[in-house]
PABAKE-957439 format. One record per atom (N, C-alpha, C): residue number from 1; residue in one letter; x, y, z. Coordinates in steps of 0.2 Angstrom, whole numbers, plus 5000, padded with zeros to 4 digits. Example, Ala and Ser with C-alpha at 12.3 -4.5 7.8 and 13.67 -1.06 7.14 Angstrom:
 pos code   xx   yy   zz
   1    A 5066 4972 5039
   1    A 5062 4978 5039
   1    A 5066 4984 5039
   2    S 5064 4989 5035
   2    S 5068 4995 5036
   2    S 5064 5000 5039
% end
This chain:
 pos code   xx   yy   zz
   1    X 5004 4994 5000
   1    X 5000 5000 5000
   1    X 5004 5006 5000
   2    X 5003 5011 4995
   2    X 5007 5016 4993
   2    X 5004 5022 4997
   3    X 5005 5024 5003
   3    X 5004 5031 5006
   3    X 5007 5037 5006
   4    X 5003 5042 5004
   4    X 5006 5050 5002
   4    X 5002 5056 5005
   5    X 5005 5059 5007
   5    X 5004 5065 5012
   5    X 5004 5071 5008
   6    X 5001 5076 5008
   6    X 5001 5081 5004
   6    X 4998 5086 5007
   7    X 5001 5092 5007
   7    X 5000 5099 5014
   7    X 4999 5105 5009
   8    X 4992 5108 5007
   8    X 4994 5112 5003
   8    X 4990 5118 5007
   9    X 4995 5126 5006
   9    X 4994 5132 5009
   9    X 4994 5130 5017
  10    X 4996 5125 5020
  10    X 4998 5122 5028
  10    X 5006 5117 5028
  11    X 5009 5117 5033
  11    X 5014 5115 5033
  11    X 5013 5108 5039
  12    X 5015 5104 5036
  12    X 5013 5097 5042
  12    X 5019 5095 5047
  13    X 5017 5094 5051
  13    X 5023 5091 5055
  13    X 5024 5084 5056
  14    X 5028 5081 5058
  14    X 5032 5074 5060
  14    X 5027 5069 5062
  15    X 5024 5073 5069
  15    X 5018 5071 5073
  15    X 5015 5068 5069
  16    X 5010 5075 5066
  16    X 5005 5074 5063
  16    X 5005 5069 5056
  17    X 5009 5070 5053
  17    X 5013 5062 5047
  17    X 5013 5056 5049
  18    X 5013 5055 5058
  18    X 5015 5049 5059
  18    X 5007 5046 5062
  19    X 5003 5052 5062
  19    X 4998 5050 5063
  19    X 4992 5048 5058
  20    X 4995 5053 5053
  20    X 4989 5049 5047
  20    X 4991 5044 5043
  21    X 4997 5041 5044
  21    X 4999 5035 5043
  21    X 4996 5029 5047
  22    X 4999 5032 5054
  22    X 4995 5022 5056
  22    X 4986 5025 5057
  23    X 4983 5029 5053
  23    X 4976 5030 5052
  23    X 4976 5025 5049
  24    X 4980 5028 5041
  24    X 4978 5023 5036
  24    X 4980 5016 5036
  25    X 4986 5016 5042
  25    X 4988 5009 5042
  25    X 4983 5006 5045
  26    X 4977 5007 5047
  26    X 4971 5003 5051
  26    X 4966 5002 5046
  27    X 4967 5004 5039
  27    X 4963 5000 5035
  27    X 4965 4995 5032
  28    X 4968 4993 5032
  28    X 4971 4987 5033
  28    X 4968 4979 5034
  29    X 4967 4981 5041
  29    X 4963 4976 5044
  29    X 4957 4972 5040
  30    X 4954 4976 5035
  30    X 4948 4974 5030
  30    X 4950 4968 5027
  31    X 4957 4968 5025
  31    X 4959 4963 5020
  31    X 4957 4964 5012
  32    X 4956 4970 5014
  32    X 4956 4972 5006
  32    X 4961 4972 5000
  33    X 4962 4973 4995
  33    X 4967 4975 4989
  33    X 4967 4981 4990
  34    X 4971 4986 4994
  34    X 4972 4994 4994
  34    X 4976 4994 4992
  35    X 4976 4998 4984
  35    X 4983 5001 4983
  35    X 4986 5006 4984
  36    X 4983 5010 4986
  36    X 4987 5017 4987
  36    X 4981 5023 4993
  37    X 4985 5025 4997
  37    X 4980 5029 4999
  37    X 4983 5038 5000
  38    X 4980 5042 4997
  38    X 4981 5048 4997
  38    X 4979 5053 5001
  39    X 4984 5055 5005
  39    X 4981 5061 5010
  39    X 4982 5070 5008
  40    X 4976 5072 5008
  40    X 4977 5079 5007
  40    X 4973 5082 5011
  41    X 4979 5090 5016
  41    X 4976 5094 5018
  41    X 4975 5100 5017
  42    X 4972 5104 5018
  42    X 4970 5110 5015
  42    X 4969 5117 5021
  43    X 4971 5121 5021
  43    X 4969 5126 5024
  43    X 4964 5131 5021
  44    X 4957 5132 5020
  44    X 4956 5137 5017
  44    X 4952 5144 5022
  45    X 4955 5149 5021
  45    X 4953 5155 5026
  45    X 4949 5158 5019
  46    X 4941 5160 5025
  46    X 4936 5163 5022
  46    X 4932 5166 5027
  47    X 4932 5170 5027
  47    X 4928 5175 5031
  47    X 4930 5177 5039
  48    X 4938 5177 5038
  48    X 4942 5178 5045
  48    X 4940 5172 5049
  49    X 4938 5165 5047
  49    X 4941 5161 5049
  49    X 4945 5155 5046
  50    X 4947 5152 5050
  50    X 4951 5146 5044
  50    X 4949 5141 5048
  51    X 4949 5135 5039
  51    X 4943 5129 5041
  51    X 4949 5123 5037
  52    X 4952 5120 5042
  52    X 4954 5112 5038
  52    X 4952 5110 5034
  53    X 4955 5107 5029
  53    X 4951 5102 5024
  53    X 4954 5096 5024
  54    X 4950 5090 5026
  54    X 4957 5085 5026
  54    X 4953 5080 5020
  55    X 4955 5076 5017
  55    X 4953 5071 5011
  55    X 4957 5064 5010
  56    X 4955 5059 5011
  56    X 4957 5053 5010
  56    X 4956 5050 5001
  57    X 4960 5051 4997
  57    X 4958 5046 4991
  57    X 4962 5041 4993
  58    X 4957 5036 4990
  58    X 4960 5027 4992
  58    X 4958 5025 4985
  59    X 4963 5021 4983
  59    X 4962 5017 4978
  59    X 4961 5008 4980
  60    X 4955 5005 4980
  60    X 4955 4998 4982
  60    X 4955 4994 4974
  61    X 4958 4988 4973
  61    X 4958 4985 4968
  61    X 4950 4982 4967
  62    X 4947 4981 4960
  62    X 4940 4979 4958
  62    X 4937 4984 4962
  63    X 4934 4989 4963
  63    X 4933 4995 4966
  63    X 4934 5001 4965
  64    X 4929 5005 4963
  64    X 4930 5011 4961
  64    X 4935 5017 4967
  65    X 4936 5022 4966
  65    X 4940 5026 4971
  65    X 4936 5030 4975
  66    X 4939 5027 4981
  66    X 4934 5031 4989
  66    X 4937 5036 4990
  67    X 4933 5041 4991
  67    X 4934 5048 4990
  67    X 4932 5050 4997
  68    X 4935 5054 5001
  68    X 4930 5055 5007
  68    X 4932 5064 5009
  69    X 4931 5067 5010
  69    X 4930 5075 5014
  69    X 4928 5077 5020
  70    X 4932 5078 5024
  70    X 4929 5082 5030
  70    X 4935 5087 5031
  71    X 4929 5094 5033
  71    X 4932 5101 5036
  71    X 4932 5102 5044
  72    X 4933 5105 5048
  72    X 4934 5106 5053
  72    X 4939 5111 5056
  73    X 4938 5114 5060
  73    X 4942 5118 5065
  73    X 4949 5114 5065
  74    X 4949 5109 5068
  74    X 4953 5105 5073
  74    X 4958 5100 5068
  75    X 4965 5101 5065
  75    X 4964 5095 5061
  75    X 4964 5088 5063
  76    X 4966 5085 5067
  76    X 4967 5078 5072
  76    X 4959 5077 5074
  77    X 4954 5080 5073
  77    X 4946 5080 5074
  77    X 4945 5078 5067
  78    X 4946 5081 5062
  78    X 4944 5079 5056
  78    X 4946 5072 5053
  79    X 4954 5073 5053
  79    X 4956 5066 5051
  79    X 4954 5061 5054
  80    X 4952 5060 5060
  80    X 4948 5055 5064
  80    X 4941 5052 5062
  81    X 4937 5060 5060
  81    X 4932 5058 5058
  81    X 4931 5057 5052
  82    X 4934 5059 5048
  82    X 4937 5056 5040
  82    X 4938 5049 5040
  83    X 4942 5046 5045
  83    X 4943 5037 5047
  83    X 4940 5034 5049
  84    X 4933 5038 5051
  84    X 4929 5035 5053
  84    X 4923 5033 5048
  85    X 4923 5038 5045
  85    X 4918 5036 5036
  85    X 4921 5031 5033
  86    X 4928 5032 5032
  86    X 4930 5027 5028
  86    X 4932 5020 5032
  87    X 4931 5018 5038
  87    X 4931 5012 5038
  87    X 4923 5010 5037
  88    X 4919 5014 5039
  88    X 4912 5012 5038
  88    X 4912 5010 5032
  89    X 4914 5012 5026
  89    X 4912 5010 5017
  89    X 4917 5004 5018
  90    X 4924 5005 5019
  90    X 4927 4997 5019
  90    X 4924 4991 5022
  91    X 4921 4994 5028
  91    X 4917 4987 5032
  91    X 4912 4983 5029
  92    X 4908 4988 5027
  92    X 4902 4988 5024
  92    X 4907 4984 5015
  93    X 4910 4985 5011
  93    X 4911 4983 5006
  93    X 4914 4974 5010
  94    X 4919 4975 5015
  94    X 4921 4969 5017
  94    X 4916 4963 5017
  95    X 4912 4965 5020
  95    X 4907 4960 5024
  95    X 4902 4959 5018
  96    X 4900 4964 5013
  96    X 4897 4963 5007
  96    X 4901 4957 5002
  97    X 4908 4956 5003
  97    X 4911 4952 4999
  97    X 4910 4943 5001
  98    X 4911 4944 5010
  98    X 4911 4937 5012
  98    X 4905 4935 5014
  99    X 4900 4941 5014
  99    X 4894 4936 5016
  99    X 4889 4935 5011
 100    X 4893 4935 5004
 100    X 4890 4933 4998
 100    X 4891 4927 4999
 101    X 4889 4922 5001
 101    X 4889 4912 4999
 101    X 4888 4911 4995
 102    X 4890 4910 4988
 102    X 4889 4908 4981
 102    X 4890 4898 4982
 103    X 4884 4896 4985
 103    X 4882 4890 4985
 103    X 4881 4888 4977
 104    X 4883 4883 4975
 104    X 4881 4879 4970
 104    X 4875 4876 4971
 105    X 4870 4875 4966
 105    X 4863 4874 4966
 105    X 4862 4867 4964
 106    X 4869 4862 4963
 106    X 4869 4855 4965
 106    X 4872 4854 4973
 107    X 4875 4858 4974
 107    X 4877 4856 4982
 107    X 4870 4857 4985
 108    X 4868 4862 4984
 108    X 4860 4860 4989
 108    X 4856 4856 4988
 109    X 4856 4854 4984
 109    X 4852 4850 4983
 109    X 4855 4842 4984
 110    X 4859 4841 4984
 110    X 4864 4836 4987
 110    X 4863 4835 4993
 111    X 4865 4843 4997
 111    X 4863 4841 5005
 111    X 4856 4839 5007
 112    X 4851 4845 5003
 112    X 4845 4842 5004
 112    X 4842 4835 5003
 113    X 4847 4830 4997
 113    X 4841 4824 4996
 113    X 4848 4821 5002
 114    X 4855 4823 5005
 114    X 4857 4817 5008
 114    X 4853 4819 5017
 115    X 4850 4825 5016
 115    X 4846 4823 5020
 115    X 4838 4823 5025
 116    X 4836 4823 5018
 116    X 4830 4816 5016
 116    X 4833 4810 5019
 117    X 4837 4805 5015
 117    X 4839 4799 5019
 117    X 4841 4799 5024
 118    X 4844 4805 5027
 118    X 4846 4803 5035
 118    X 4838 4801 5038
 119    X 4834 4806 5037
 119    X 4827 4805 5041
 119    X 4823 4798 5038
% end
């Protein structure tokens, strides 16, 4: 998995790099085919205040690109809760993938006549 940091009109520090890293590194855990994950923050000042932008693009292989956006005051608020949408969509695709049981329509019917005979 290819992870990239990207700071634009803000300056990131060490900390915070090492934090949106083991972020992404907790997607993972899905068992997914991630190829790459893309972080970008943003700082945009609009009306005498300034609002975070943080953005996750994620490439999963057989999967379109997850996109996700969250603004905030706070950046360590945001990217949290950025991580918290995106494991929602991972989970949600994970669990979509294995609790598809593509039974063969002779194996059921196999268990069903072997068990007729048991009774």
């Amino acid at each position: 998995m290819n992870t990239t940091i990207v700071g634009r009109h803000i300056k990131i520090d060490d900390d915070t790099k090492k934090f949106i890293n083991n972020t992404s590194a907790n997607f993972q855990k899905y068992h997914l085919d991630i190829i790459s994950v893309n972080s970008i923050v943003s700082k945009d000042e609009a009306q005498k205040t300034s609002v975070i932008s943080f953005e996750f693009v994620i490439n999963v292989a057989n999967l379109d690109t997850i996109v996700i956006k969250q603004k905030d005051k706070d950046l360590h608020k945001a990217i949290e809760v950025a991580a918290q949408r995106v494991a929602k969509i991972l989970r949600r695709h994970h669990d979509k993938i294995t609790s598809h049981d593509a039974t063969k329509l002779s194996k059921a019917f196999e268990e069903k006549a072997q068990d007729d005979i048991d009774k």
